[in-house]
Phi, psi and omega in degrees: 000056186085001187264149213072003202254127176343130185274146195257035161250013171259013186237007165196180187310153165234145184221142180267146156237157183248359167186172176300338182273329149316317195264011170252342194275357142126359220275008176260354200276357178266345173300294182299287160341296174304320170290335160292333175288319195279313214247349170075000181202135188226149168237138175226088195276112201173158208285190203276142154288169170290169194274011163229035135317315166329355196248354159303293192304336178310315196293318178321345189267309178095026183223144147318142160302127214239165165261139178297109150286354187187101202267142175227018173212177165269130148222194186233197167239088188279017182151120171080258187210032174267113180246185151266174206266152182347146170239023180292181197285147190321311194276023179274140161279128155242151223277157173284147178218142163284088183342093144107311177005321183258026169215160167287356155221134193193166177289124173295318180243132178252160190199099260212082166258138186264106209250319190211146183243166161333079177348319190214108174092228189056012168314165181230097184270154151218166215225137180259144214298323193320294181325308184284322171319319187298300188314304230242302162069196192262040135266017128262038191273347173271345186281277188317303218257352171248343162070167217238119130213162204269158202227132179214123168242146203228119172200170196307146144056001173273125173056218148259157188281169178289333152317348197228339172271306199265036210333064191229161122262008216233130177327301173314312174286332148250032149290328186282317171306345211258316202281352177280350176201069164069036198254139132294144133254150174196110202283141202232164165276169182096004200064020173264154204235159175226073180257162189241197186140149197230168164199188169320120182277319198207144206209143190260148202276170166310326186258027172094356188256145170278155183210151170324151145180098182207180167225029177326275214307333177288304181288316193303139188303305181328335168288334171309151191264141189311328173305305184275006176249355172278346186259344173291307195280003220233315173277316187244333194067166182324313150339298189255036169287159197289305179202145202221116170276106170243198184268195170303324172295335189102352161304151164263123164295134193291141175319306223261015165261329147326320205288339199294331158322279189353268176313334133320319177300321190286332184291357188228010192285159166266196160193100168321108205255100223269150152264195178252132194096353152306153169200122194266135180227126159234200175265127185273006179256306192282342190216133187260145187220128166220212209224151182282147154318153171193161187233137169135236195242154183195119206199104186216134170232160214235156170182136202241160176219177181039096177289150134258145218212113185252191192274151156262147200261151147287122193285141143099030169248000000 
């Protein structure tokens, strides 16, 4: 559960706030500001907020705050554009990610508040994305050069509902959504949903170098558990597993390039070893972030900023 893994707070600034009316009143923000630029990450060790306090620490980007338009785990909304951080079950790992990675708009900054901390695990690991681009070489060149899509079917009792990704209920509003991004649908009976969508494999960094930034290895069917995916395909076929990756073309990525994702991540990750009323803000093109297994109570809420915004593709063009 985390144990041995470097604490990613001995690695970047730490600024104390002594209380919430310290962190809305601005006297930190150039501090802070400076330290995201240079270190891509600031920790502001200071007491717990209400849960969408987090979005005090947020006003230094001097940008609205933006919302997941199209949610790929379960989580809720506690308030504002404050959400919680994944709610999958305490003894799950999730695999490091880039936020958001598997649309063509996504956040530039997150901001990670420890509302309740674990007993045991619960790390929040992050891996800096340069390191795993270097690691990985060029197998990522079919990535860069065919870009990803993502394949999701949404059916009764299976994943999360569509209603709960697209955060609606109502058919129409995600047709608009899909169509601002470049998304097929194709509506099944039963209220079940299919969308397809391509997006970015691989994306240059500020200074220019290309770095990963997909979510291939997190959509591919091989994370499905063998049982339930042999009973998905078996009932519905291959077609209607929940969720999928390929390259853009519509080709299938090869196993053994996935696992080589994983494992570059797993091979450069920390693990934010949180107290409670921390609040971690990174960059989300420099640092990929999931979460350790854990046993107690664990309460993290989340908020993003700087939409960055690539062209949008039509999958499988």
């Amino acid at each position: 559960m985390g144990v041995g893994l470097q604490d990613f707070a001995e690695l970047v600034p730490i600024i104390p706030i002594a209380d919430a009316r310290a962190l809305g009143a601005g006297l930190w923000d150039e501090e802070a500001l400076e330290a995201l630029a240079t270190h891509g990450a600031v920790l502001l060790r200071g007491p717990v907020l209400r849960e969408d306090g987090v979005e005090l620490a947020l006003s230094i980007i001097d940008e609205e705050l933006l919302d997941d338009a199209f949610w790929s785990t379960p989580r809720k909304r506690v308030g504002g554009k404050t959400l919680t951080a994944t709610e999958y079950p305490s003894p799950r790992t999730i695999q490091l990610h880039s936020e958001m990675a598997y649309m063509n708009s996504f956040p530039r900054f997150l901001a990670f508040h420890a509302l309740e901390v674990a007993d045991e695990g619960g790390q929040t690991t992050i891996c800096n994305i340069e390191k795993v681009t270097e690691a990985l070489g060029d197998r990522l060149r079919p990535f860069a050069e065919k870009g990803v899509t993502y394949r999701r079917t949404f059916q009764k009792g299976i994943d999360i509902a569509w209603q709960t990704a697209f955060q609606t209920e109502d058919k129409a509003d995600v047709e608009k959504i899909a169509e601002r991004n470049g998304m097929e649908l194709e509506w099944l009976s039963g209220d079940a949903l299919v969308t397809r969508h391509k997006a970015q494999g691989v994306i240059t960094s500020e200074d220019g170098r290309p770095i990963i930034f997909n979510q291939a290895h997190i959509f591919h069917a091989s994370n499905l558990d063998p049982q339930a995916r042999e009973g998905i395909e078996k009932l519905y076929g291959a077609e209607r597993l929940p969720r999928h990756a390929l390259y853009g073309d519509g080709s299938e990525i090869p196993l053994e390039d996935i696992q080589a994702v994983q494992q570059a991540f797993e091979n450069h990750q920390t693990g934010m070893h949180w107290r409670p009323g921390d609040i971690l803000i990174i960059d989300n093109m420099r640092y990929a972030h999931g979460r350790m297994p854990f046993k107690g109570t664990r309460r993290l809420t989340v908020s993003m900023a700087r939409e960055e915004k690539l062209p949008v593709r039509t999958a499988l063009s």
